[in-house]
VOTOR-568331 format. One line per 2 residues: number of its first residue (from 1); their letters; for each residue x, y, z of N, C-alpha, C. Coordinates in steps of 0.001 Angstrom, whole numbers, plus 524288, in hexadecimal, padded with zeros to 5 digits. Example, Ala and Ser with C-alpha at 12.3 -4.5 7.8 and 13.67 -1.06 7.14 Angstrom:
<loros>
1> as> 83386 7E9C6 81E78 8300C 7EE6C 81E78 83390 7F31C 81E78  83232 7F736 81BA8 83566 7FBDC 81BE4 83264 8001E 81EBE .
</loros>
This chain:
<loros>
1> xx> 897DE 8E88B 20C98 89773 8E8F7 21239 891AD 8E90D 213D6  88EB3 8EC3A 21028 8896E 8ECF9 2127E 88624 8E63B 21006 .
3> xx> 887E3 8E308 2100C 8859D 8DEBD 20CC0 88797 8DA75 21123  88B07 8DAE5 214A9 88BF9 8D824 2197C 88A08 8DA76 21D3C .
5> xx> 8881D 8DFC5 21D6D 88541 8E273 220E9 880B7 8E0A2 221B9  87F49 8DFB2 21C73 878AA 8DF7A 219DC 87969 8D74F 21D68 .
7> xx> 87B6F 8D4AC 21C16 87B94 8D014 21C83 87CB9 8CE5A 2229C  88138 8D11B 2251D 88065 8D0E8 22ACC 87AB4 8D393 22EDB .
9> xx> 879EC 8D711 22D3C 87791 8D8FA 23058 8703D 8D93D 22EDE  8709B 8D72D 22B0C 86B6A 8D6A8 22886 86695 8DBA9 2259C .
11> xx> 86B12 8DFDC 22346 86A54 8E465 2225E 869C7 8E5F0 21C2B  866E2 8E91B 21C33 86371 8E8DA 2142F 86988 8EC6C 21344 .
13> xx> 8680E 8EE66 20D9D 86CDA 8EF80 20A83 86E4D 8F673 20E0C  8687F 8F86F 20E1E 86854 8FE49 21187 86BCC 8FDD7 21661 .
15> xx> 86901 8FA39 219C8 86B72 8FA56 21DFC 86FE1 8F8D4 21E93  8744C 8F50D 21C25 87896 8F3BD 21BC6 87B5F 8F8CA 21B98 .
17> xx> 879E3 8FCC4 21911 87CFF 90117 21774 87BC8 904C2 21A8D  878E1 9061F 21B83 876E6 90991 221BE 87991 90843 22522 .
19> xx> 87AD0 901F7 22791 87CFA 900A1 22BFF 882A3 90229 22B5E  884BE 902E8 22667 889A4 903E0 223DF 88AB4 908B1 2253C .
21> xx> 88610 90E5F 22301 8870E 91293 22498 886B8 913DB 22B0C  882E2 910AC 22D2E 883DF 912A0 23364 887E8 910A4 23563 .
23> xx> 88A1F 90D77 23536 88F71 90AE0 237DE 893F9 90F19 235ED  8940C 91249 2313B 897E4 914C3 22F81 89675 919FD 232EE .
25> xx> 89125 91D49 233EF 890B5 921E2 2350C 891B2 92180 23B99  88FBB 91BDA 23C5E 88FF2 91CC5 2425A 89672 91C34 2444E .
27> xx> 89A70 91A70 23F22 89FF1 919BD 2408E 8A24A 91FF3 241D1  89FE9 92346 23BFC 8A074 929FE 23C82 89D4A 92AC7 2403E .
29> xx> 89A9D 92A2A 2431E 89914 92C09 24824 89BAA 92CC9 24D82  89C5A 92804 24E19 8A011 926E4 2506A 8A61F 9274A 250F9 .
31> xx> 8A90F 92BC2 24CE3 8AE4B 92C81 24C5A 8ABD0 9315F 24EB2  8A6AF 9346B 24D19 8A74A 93A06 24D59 8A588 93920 25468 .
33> xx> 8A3FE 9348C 257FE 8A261 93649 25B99 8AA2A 9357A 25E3D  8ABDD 933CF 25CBD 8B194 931CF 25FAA 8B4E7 9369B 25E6A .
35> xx> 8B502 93A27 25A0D 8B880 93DA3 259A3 8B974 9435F 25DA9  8B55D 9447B 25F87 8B49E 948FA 264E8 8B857 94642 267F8 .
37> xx> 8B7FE 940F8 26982 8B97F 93E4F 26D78 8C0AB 93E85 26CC7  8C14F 93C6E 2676D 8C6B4 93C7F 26572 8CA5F 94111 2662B .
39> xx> 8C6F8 94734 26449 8C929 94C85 265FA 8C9AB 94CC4 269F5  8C6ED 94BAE 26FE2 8C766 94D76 273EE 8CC75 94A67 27628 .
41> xx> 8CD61 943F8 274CC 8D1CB 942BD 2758E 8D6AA 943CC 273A7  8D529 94699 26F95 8DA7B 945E1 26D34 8DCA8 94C08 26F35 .
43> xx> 8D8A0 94F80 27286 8DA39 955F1 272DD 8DB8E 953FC 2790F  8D7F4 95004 27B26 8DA76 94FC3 2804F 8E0F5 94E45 27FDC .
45> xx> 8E181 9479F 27D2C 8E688 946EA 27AEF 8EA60 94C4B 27A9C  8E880 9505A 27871 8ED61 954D7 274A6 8ED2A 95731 27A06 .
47> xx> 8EA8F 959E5 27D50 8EB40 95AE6 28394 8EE6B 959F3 28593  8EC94 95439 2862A 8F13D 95107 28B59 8F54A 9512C 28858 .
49> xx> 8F6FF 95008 28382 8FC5C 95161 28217 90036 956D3 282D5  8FD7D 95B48 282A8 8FE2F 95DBC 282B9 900EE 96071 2893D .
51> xx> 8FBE5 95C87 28C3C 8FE12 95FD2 290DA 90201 95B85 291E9  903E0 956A8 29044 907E9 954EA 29205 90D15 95792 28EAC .
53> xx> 90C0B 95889 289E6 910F3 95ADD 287B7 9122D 962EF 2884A  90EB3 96355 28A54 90ED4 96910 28AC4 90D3C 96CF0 28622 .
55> xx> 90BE2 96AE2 28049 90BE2 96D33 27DBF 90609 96FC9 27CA4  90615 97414 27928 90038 97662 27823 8FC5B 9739C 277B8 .
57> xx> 8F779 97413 2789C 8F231 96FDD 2786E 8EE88 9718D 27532  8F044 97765 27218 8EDD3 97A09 26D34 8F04A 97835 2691F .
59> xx> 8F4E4 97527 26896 8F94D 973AF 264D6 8F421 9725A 25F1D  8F2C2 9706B 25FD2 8EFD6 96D3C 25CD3 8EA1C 97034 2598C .
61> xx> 8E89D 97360 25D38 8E40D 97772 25AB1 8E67B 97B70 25793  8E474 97B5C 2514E 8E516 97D00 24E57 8E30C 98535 24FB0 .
63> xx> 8DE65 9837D 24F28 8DB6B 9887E 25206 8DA1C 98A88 25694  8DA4F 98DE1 2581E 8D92D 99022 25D6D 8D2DA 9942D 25DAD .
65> xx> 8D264 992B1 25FF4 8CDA9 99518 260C9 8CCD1 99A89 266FC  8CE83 9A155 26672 8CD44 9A4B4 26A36 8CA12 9A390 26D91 .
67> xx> 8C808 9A104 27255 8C5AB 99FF9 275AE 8C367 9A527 2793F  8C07F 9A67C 27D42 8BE1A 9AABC 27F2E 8C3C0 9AA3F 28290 .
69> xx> 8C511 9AF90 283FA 8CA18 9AD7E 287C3 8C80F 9B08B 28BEE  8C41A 9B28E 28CD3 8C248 9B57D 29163 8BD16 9B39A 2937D .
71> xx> 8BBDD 9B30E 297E6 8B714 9B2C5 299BF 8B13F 9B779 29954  8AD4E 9B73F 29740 8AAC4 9BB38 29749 8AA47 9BD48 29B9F .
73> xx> 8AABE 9C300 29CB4 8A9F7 9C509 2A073 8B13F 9C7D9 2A2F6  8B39C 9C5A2 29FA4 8B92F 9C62F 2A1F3 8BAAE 9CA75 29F09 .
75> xx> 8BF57 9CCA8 2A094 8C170 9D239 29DBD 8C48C 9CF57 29844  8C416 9D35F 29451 8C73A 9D135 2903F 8CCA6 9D4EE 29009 .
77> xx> 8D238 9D195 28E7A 8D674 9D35A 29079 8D3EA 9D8CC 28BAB  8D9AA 9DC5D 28ABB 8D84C 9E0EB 28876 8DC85 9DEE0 281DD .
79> xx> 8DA08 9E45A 27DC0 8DBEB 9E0F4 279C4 8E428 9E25C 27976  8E5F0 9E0B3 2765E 8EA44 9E221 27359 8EB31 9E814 2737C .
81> xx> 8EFDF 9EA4C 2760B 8F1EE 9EEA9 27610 8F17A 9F045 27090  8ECF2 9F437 26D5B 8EE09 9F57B 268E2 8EC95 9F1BA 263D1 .
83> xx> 8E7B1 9EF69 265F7 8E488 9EAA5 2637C 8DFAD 9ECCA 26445  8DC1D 9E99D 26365 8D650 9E8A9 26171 8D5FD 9E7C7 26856 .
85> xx> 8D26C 9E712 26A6C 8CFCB 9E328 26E31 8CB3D 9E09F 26D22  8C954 9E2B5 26912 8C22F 9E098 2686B 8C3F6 9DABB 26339 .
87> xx> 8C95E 9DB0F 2611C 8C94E 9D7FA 25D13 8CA06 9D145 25EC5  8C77F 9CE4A 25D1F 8C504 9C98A 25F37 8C97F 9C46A 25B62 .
89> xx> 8CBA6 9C032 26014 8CF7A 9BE87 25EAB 8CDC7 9BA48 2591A  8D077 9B91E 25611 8CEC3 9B5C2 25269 8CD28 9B0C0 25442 .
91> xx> 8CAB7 9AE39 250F7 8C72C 9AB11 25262 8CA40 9A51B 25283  8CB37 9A474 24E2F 8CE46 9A120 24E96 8D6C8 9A390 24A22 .
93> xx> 8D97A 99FC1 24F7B 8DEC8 9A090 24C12 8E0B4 99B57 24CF5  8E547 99A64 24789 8E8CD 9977F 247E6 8EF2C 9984F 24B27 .
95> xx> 8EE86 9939F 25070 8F4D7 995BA 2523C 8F8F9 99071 24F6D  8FEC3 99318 24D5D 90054 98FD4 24BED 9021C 98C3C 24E46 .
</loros>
């Protein structure tokens, strides 16, 4: 291949093969710039399905991640009748 490279394009034995590796890195370049793009469609996709079929839109996330559920500055509810209150929710869990 690099010997029709070398012959079309008028390129020494180095450069035949260079032009070889940039055409290949700039191909992996270019998958990694399209894949962000691919997730966002494919989560918009799982959305709109969702709100047409009614079903969960977490279906699919393995992990969950505790989010702040209060605004700073806001009251925090009080703890568990006969619990901890200071004990801090896990970080991450699996729901089945």
């Amino acid at each position: 291949m690099t010997k029709k490279l070398q012959h079309i394009f008028a390129l020494s034995e180095k450069g035949a093969k260079d032009l070889v590796k940039a055409v290949f890195w700039c191909f992996v370049c270019n998958l990694a710039l399209m894949f962000p793009v691919g997730a966002v469609l494919f989560t918009v996709q799982h959305l709109l399905g969702c709100l047409e079929g009614g079903s969960d839109p977490m279906a699919l996330v393995p992990v969950r991640l505790p989010l702040h559920r209060h605004l700073p500055g806001e009251r925090q509810p009080p703890g568990e009748p006969g619990g901890d209150a200071a004990q801090a929710p896990p970080v991450l869990f699996w729901e089945p």
